[in-house]
C-alpha atoms as one frame of an Amber mdcrd trajectory, in Angstrom:
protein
   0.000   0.000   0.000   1.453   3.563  -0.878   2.020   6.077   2.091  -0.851
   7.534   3.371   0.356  10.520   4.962   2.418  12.180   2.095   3.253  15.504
   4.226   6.188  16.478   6.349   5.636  15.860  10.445   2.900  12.876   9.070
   2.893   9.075  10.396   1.631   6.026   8.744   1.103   3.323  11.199   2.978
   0.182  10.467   2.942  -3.240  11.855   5.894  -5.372  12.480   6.885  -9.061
  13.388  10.285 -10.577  14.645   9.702 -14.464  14.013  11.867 -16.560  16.218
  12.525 -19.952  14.726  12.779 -22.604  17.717  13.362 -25.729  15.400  17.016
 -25.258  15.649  20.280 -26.083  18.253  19.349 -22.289  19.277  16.774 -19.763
  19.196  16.928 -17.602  15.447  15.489 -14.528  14.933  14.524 -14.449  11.208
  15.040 -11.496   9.034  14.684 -10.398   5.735  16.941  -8.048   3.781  14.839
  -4.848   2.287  14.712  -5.275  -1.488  14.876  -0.983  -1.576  16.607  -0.442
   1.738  19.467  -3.247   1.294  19.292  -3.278   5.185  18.104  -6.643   7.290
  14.675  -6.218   8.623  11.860  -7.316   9.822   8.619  -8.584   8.502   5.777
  -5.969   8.141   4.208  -3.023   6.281   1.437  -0.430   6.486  -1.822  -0.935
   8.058  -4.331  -0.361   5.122  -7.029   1.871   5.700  -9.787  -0.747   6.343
  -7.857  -3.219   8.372  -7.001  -3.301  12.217  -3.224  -3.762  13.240  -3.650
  -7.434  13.456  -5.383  -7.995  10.246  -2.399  -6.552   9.015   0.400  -8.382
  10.522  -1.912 -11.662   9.376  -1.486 -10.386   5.281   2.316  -9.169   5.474
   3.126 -12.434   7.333   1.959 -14.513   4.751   3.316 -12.187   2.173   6.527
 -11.481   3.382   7.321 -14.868   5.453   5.082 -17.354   3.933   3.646 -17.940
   7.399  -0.085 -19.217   7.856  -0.709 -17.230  11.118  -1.977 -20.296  12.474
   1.549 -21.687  12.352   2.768 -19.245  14.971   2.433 -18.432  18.638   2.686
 -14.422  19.891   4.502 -13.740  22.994   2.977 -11.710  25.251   3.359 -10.212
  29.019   2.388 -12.733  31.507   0.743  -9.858  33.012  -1.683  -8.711  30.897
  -5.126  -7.767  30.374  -6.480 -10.470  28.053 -10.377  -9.387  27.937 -12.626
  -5.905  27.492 -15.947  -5.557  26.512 -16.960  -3.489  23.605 -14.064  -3.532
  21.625 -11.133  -5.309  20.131  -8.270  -6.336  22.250  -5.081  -6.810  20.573
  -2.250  -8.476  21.434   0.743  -6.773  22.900   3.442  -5.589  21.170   6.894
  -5.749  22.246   7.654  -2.292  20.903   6.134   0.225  19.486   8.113   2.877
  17.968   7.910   6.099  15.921  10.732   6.780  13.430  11.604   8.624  10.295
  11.247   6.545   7.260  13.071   9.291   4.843  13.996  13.321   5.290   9.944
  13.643   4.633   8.005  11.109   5.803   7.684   9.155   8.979   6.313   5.544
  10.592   4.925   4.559  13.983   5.313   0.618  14.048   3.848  -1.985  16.543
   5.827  -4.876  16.567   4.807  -8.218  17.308   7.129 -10.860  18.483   6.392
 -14.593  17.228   8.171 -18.086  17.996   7.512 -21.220  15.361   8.995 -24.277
  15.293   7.695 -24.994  11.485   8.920 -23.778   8.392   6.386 -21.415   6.244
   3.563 -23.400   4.608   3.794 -20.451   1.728   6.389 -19.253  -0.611   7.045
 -15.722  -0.110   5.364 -13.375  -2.343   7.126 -12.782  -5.771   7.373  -9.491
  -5.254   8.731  -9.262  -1.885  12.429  -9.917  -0.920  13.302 -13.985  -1.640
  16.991 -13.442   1.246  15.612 -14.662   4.566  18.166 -15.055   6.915  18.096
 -16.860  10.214  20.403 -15.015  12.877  21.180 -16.510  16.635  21.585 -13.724
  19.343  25.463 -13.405  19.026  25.384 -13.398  14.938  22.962 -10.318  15.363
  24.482  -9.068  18.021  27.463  -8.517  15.514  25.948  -7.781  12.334  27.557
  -4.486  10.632  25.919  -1.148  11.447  25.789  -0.635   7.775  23.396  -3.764
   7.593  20.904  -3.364   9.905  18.891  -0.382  11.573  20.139  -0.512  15.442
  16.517  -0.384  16.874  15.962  -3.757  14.601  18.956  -5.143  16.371  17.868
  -3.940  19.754  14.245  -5.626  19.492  15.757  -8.655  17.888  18.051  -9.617
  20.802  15.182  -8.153  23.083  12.638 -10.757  21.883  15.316 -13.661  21.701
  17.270 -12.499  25.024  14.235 -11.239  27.306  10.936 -12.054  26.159  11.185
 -15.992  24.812  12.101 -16.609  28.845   9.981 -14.192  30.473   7.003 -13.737
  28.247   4.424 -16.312  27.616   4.141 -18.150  23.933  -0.197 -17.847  22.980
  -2.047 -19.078  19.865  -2.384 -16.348  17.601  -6.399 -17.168  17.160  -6.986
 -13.475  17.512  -8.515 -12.445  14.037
């Protein structure tokens, strides 16, 4: 989906997911690396105008990852509120973050954080970047400046380091 909010000092929301692989020796975050950026990132995109933030993290998963949602756990706070009435409750994010995209245009992203232990039931998307990369805590620990954003690498180790030991791993049967 193209930008939304095309003016200076203007956020699109965007929705994120670090996928940790656990059908390894060691916990791997997955990555991909930005067809127009050339940086490693990870998986998400811009909340469309008719979706909610977890309607989109279900289409750029699948696009992006090849992940059937149902494939996945999310983790979330063991403390938590987990029911309101009247509304839509959605999962926690492990960050949520407002940056500049370019000089002229800006994102707020809520990131997810997901474990698997299966492989994506999809290919990826044609048209989305085909170099996935799985990357324990110490290989993206020291991954070059040059090829990754440092809040990436700051969640990344975050969700491998922190939350897949002190957060708890739920079915994602939120949509």
């Amino acid at each position: 989906m193209a930008h939304i909010h095309t003016k200076p000092g203007q956020y699109d929301h965007t929705v994120s997911a670090y996928i940790v692989r656990l059908d390894g020796d060691e916990p791997k975050l997955m990555l991909h690396l930005h067809k127009k950026l050339d940086k490693l990132l990870q998986f998400g995109g811009h909340i469309e105008l008719d979706e909610t933030p977890w309607n989109a993290i279900v289409h750029e998963l699948r696009e992006e990852a090849g992940y059937d949602i149902r494939q996945l756990q999310i983790l979330q706070p063991l403390v938590r509120i987990t029911n309101l009435t009247a509304g839509i409750l959605h999962p926690y994010p492990v960050t949520q973050i407002s940056h500049s995209f370019s000089e002229i245009h800006s994102h707020t992203d809520t990131a997810y954080g997901f474990v698997t232990n299966q492989t994506p039931k999809f290919p990826v998307n044609k048209d989305e970047s085909q170099d996935i990369r799985l990357l324990n805590s110490e290989e993206l620990a020291k991954l070059p400046n040059n090829m990754i954003p440092a809040n990436v690498r700051e969640t990344g180790l975050f969700v491998i380091d922190v939350c897949l030991s002190k957060w708890e791993k739920v079915p994602t049967i939120f949509a």
